[in-house]
C-alpha positions as CSV (number, residue, x, y, z in Angstrom):
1,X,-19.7,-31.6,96.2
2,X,-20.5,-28.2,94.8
3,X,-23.4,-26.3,95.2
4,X,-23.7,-25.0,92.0
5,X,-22.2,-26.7,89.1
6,X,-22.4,-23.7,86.7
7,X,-20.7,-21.3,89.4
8,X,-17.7,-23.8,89.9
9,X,-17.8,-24.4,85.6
10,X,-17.1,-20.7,85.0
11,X,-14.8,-20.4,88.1
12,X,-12.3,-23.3,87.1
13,X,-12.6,-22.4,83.7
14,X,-11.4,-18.8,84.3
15,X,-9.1,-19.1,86.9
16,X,-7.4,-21.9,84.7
17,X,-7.2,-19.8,81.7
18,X,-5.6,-17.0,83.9
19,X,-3.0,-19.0,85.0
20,X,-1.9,-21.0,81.7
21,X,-2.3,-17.3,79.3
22,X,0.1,-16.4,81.9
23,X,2.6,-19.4,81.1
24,X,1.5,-19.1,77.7
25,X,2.4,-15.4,77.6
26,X,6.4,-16.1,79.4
27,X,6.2,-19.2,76.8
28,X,5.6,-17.1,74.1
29,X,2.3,-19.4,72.7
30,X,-1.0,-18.7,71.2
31,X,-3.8,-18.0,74.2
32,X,-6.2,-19.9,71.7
33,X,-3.8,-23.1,72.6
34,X,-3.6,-23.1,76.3
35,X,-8.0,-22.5,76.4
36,X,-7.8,-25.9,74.7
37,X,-5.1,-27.6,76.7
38,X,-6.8,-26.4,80.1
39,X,-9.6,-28.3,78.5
40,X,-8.3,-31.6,77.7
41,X,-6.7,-31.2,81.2
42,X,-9.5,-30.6,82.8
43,X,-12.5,-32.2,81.5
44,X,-14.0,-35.8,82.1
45,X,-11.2,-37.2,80.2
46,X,-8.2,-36.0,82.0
47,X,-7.9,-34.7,85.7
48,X,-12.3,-34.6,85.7
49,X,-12.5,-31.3,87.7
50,X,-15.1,-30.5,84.8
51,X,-17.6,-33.3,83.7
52,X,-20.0,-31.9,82.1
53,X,-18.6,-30.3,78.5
54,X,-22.2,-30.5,78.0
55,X,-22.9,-27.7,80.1
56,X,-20.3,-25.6,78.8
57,X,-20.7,-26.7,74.7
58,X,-24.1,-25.0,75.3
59,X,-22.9,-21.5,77.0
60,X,-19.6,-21.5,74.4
61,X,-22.2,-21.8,71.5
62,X,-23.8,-18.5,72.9
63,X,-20.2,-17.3,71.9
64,X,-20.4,-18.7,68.2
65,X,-24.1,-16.7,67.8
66,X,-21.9,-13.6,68.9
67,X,-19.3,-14.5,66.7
68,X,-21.3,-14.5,63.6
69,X,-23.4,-11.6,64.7
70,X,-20.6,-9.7,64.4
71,X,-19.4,-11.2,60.8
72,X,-22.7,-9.6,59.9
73,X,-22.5,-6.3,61.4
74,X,-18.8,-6.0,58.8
75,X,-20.3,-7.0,56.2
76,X,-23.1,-4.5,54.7
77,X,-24.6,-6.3,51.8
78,X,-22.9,-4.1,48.7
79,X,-19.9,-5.4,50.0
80,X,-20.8,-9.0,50.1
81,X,-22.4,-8.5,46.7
82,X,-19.3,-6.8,45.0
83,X,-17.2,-9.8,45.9
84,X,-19.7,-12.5,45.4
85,X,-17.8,-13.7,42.0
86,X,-14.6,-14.1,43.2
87,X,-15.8,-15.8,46.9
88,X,-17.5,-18.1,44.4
89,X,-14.5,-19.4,42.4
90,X,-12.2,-19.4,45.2
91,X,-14.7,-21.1,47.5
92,X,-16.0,-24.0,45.4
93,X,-13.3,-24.7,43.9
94,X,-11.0,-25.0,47.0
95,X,-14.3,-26.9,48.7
96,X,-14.4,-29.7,45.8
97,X,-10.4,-29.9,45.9
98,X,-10.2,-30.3,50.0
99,X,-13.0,-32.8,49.7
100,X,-11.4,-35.4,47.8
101,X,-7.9,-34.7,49.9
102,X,-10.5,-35.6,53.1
103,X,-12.4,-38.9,50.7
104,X,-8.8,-39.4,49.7
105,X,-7.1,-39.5,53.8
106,X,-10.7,-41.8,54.6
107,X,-9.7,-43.9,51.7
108,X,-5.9,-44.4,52.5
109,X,-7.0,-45.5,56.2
110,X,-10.2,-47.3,54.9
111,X,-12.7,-46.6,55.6
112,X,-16.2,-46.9,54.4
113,X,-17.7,-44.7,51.3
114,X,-19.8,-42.8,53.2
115,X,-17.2,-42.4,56.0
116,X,-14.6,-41.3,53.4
117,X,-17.7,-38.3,52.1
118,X,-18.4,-37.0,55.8
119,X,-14.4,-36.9,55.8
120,X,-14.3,-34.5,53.0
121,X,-17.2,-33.2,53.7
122,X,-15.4,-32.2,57.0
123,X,-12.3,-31.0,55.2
124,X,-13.2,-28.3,53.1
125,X,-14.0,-25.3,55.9
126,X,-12.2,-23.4,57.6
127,X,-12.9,-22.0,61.0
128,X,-15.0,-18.8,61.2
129,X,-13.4,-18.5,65.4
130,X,-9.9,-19.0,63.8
131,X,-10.2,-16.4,61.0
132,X,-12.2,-13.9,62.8
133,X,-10.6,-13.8,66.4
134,X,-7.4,-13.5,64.9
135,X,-8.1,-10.9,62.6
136,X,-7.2,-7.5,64.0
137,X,-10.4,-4.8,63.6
138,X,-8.2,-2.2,61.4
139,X,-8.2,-5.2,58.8
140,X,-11.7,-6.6,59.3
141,X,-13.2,-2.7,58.8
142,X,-11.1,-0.8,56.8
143,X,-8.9,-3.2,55.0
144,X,-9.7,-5.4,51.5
145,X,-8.2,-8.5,53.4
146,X,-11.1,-8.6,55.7
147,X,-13.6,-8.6,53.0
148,X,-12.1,-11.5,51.6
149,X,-12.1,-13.7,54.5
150,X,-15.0,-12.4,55.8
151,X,-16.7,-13.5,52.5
152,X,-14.9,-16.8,52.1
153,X,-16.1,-17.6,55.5
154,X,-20.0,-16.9,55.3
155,X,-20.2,-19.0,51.9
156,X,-18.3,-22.1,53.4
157,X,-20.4,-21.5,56.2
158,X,-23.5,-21.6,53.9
159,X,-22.2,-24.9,52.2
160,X,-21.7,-26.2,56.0
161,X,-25.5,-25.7,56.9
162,X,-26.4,-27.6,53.4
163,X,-24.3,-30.3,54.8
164,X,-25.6,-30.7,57.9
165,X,-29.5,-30.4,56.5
166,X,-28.6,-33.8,53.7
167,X,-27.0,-35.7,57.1
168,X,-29.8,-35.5,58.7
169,X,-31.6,-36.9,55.6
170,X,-29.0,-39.8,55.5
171,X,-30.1,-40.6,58.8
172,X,-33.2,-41.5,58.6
173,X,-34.6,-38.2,60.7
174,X,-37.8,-37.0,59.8
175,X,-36.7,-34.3,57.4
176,X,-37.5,-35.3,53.7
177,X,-36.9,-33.7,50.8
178,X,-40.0,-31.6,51.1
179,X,-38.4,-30.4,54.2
180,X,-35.1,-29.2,52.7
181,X,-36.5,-28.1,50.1
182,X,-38.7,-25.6,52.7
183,X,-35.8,-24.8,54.5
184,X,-34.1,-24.1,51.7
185,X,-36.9,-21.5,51.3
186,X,-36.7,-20.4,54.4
187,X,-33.2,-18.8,54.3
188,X,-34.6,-15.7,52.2
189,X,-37.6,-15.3,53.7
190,X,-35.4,-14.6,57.3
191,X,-33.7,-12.0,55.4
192,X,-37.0,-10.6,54.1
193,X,-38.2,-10.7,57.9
194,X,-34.9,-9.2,59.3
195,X,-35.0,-6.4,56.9
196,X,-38.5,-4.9,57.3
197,X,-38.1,-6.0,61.0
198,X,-35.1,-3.6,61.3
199,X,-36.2,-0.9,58.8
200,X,-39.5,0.0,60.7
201,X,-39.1,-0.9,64.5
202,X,-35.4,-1.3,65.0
203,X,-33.6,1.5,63.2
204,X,-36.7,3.6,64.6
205,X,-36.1,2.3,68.3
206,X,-32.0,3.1,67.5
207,X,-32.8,6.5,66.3
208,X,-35.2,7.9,69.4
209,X,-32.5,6.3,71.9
210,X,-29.2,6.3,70.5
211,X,-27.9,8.7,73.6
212,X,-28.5,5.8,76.0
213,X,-25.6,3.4,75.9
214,X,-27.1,1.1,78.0
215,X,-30.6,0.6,76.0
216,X,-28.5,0.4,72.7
217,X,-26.5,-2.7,74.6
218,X,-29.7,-4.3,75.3
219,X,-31.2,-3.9,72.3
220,X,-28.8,-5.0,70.1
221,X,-28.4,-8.8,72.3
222,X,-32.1,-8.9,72.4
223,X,-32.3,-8.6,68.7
224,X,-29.6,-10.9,67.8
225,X,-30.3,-13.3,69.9
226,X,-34.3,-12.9,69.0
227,X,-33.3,-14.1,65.1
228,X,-31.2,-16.8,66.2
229,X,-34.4,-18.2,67.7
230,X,-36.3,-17.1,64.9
231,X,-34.2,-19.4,62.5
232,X,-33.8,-22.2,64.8
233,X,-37.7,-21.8,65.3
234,X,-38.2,-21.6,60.6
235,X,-35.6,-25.2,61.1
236,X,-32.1,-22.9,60.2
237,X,-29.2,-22.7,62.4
238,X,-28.9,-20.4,65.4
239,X,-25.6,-18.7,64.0
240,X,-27.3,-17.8,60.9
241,X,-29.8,-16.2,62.1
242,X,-27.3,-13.8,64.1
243,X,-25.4,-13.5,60.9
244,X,-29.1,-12.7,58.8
245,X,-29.0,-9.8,62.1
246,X,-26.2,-8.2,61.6
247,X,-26.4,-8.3,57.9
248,X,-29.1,-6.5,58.5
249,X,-28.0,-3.7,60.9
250,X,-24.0,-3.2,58.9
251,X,-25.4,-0.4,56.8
252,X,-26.4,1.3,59.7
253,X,-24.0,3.8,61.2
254,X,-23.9,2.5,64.7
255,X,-23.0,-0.9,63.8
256,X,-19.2,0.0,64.9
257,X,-20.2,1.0,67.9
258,X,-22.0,-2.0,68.4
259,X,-19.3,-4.2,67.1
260,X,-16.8,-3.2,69.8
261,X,-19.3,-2.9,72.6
262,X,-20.0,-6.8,72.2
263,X,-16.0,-7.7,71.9
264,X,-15.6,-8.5,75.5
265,X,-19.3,-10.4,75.8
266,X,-17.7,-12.1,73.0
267,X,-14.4,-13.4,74.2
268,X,-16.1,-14.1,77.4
269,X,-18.1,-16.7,75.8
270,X,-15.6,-18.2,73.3
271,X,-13.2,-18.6,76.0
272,X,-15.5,-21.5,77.0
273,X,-16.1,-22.8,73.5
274,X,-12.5,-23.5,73.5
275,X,-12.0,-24.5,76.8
276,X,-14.9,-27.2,75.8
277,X,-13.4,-28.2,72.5
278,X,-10.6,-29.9,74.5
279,X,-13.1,-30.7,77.7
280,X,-15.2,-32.7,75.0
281,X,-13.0,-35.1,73.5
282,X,-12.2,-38.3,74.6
283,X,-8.4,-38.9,75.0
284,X,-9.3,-42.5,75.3
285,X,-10.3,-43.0,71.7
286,X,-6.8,-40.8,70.4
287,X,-4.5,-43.5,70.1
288,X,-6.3,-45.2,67.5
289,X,-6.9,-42.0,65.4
290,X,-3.9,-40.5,66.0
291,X,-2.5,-41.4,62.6
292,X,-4.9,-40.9,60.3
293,X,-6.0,-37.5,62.3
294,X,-1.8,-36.5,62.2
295,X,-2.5,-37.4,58.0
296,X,-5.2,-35.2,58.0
297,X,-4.5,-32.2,60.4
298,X,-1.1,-32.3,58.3
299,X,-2.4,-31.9,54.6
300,X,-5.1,-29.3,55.7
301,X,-2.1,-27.4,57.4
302,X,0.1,-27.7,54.6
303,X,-1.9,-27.5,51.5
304,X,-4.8,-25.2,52.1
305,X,-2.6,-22.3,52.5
306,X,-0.7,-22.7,49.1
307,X,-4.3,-23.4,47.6
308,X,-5.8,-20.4,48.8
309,X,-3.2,-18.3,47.6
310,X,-3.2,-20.0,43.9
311,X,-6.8,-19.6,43.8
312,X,-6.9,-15.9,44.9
313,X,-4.1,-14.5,43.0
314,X,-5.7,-15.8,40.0
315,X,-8.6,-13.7,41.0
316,X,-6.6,-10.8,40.5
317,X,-5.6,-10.4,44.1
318,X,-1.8,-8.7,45.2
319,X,0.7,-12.0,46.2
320,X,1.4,-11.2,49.6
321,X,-2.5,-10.4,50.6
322,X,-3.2,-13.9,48.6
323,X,-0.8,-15.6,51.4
324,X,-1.5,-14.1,54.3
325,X,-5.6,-15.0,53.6
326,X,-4.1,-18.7,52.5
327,X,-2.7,-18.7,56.1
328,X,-5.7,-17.4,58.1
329,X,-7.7,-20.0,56.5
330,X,-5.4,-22.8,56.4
331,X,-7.2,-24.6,59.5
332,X,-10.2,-27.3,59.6
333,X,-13.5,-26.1,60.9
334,X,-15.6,-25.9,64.0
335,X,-18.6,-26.7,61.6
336,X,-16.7,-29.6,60.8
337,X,-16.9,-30.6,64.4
338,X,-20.6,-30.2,64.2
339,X,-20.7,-32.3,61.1
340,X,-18.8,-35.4,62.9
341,X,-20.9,-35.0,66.1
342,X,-24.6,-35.4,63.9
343,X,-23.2,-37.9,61.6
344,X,-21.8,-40.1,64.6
345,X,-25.5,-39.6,66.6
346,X,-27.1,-40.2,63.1
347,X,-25.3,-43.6,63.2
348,X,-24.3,-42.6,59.5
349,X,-20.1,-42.5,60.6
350,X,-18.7,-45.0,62.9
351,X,-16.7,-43.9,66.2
352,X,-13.3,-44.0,65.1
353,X,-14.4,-41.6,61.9
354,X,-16.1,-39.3,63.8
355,X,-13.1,-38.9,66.6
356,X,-10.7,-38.2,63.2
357,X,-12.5,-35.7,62.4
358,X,-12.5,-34.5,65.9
359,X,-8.9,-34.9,66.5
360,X,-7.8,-33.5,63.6
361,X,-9.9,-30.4,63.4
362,X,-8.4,-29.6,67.4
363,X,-4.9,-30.2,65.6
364,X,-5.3,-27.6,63.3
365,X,-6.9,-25.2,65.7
366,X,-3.8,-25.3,67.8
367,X,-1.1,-25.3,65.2
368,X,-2.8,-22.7,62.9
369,X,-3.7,-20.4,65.8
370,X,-0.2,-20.5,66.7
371,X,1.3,-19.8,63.7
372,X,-0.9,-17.2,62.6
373,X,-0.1,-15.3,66.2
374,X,3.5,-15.5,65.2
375,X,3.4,-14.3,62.1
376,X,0.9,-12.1,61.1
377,X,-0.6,-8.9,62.7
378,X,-3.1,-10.5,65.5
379,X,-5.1,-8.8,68.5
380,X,-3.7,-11.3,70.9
381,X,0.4,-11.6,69.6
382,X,2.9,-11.8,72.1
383,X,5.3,-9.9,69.8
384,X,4.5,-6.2,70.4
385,X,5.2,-5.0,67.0
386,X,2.4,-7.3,65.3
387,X,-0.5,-7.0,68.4
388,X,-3.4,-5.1,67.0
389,X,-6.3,-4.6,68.0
């Protein structure tokens, strides 16, 4: 028996990920992979050293609120609203087109109507982790191709949050339409709060200290994480209130600095959201999803790439930029494990729908991440001549 369970958590963890990057490394694999394979190997479901993804779903999710904190500090708002159009078109159209591929997947394996929406539903982000870890910082600063997926991203992300409000309608919970419609409210006002918030106490607070590193550091985690409770507090999600808080600081010189200050906190923490994406699944229920989640994983992987591209160069965007963006997005999201996770405790999906999902979006995590590594410019390639950082 251990004496502390979190102690031993981070230790295995850790130590694990050290020794399979290494075989990963000699293998010539994505890191992103082995995370999740030390996970499924050793959470409840396989050797059981770990048995409480519980535990570490909540510190990994520490790692998504960094995550998107840092979307926000590279992305001041004139550049969001200069690409706003474009993000538009490409984003709802390729949203309504991977959502009937997802209702159309639910159908073929049948099952029920509303199984077949959350399926879609499911289908039509792509990971913000995937897109954003992989993305080296020369592009996501200086280059147009991190403006795109950058933007891409926060508006599927936006959609995700909208989806996740109307489940818990479905369900029966005790938000009503009143509710949403006060929550739909509420997203502005956070900005309005963020903004006067940072133009008379924080920028103030930056400006008398900026010479102490260490006081900067503290700041900046006590700020994001302060509107990430804020918005859960108002009834938004914790990751966009982080995102509302960097927004908020990206026209401000020092947000670079603060950007690659937090890049090791960062990792640090979505280590363990991988780790715990294969710790939390059940290898139990695979077999009987396998299938459909092989259909599924399949046609995200091989049509959402192609579709991105279409929709992008007919934005007026160069070919091979159009591609590589296809490819950096052509994955299934970690909001779309949050949307089979509510909808199964909502008792609005069944099991087996909800594991799909599940399985499916972990397929596409491993195969895109690994692809992307291999092929395009990545801090974390094993071929030398495409590692950036």
């Amino acid at each position: 028996m251990h004496s502390d369970p979190l102690v031993f958590t981070i230790f295995v963890i850790f130590t694990g990920a050290a020794l399979l990057a290494t075989l990963a490394l000699f293998a010539r694999q994505a890191l992103l992979v082995a995370y999740i394979v030390l996970g499924v190997l050793l959470g409840p479901w396989g050797l059981g050293v770990v048995t409480d993804p519980q535990l570490i779903g909540g510190i990994s999710q520490i790692g998504i609120i960094f995550l998107l904190f840092l979307l926000g500090l590279n992305l001041p708002l004139e550049k969001l609203y200069s690409l706003v159009g474009e993000s538009l078109r490409v984003t709802g159209l390729s949203s309504a087109l991977f959502g009937v591929l997802g209702m159309g997947v639910g159908w073929l394996f049948g099952f029920t109507l509303i199984e077949q929406l959350v399926i879609g539903a499911a289908m039509m982000f792509s990971s913000t982790i995937i897109g954003l870890k992989l993305l080296p910082t020369t592009i996501l600063h200086h280059q147009h191709t991190g403006e795109i997926i950058i933007s891409v991203l926060l508006l599927q992300d936006l959609i995700a949050i909208v989806i996740l409000m109307l489940l818990q309608i479905q369900g029966g919970s005790e938000i009503g339409m009143a509710q949403f419609i006060l929550l739909a409210v509420s997203l502005p006002l956070l900005f309005v709060i963020a903004y006067l918030l940072e133009k008379f106490i924080l920028i103030k607070l930056l400006q008398r200290f900026d010479t102490i590193q260490e006081y900067i550091f503290l700041l900046t985690i006590g700020w994001c994480l302060g509107m990430a409770e804020l918005a859960g507090l108002i009834g938004l999600s914790h990751e966009i209130g982080a995102f509302i808080a960097g927004v908020a600081l990206a026209t401000n010189p020092i947000a670079l600095f603060i950007a690659e200050s937090l890049k090791p906190l960062r990792d640090f923490f979505l280590v363990i959201f991988f780790f715990s994406l294969g710790a939390g699944f059940d290898l139990g229920a695979l077999q009987a999803v396998l299938l459909p989640a092989l259909v599924l994983a399949g046609a995200a992987m091989l049509l959402k790439p192609p579709v991105f591209a279409y929709l992008l160069r007919h934005s007026g965007e160069a070919s091979a930029r159009s591609q590589e963006v296809g490819v950096r997005l052509g994955q299934i999201s970690e909001f779309s494990l949050l949307i089979a996770v509510l909808a199964l405790e909502l008792n609005v999906i069944g099991r087996e729908a909800s594991y799909l999902i599940q399985a499916a979006t972990i397929l596409t995590f491993m195969a895109s991440s690994y692809f992307i590594v291999m092929k395009y410019p990545t801090p974390i390639a094993v071929n030398e001549r495409l590692r950036r950082d």
